[in-house]
N, C-alpha and C positions, 0 to 999 in steps of 0.2 A: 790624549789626556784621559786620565782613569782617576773618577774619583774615589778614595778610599777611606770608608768610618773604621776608627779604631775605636775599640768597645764601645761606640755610642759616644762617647766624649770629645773626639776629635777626629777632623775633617782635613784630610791630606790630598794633594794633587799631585801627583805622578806622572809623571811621561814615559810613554812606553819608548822600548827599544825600536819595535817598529809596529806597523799595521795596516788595514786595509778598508777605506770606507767606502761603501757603496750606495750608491744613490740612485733610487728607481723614481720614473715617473714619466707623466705623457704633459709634453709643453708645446703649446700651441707655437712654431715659431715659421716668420714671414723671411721673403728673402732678403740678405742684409744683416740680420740680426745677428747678437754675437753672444756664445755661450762664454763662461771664465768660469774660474777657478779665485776664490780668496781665502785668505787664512785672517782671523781676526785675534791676535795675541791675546789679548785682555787680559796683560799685567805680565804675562811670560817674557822673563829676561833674558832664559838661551836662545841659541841661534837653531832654526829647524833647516834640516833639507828636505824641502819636498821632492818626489822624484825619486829618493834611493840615492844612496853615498856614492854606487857607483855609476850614477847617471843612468837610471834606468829609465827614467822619464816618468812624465803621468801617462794612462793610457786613458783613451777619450771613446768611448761606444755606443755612436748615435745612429739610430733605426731610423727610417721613414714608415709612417704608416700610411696605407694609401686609402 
């Protein structure tokens, strides 16, 4: 989603065609625990595919730090 001001007067939301979010950070986690992925619509009436059209998947890149 990209929000877009048109000349200061009006506030549009967009969806992009496509793109890539990246999320860094160190999470303390025990054995058992379970990482996920959610999408929160908040109000969005099309249908998304996560993953890529042609099933590309999500890619998941979890480090241990020792």
């Amino acid at each position: 989603m990209l929000n877009v001001d048109i000349l200061l007067l009006l506030t549009l939301r967009a969806v992009l065609g496509n793109g890539t979010v990246t999320l860094s950070g160190e999470v303390e986690l025990t054995a058992g625990d379970t990482v996920g992925l959610f999408y929160e619509a908040d109000g969005l009436i099309i249908a998304l595919d996560l993953g890529g059209a042609a099933g590309e998947g999500i890619y998941w890149s979890i480090h241990q730090i020792a």
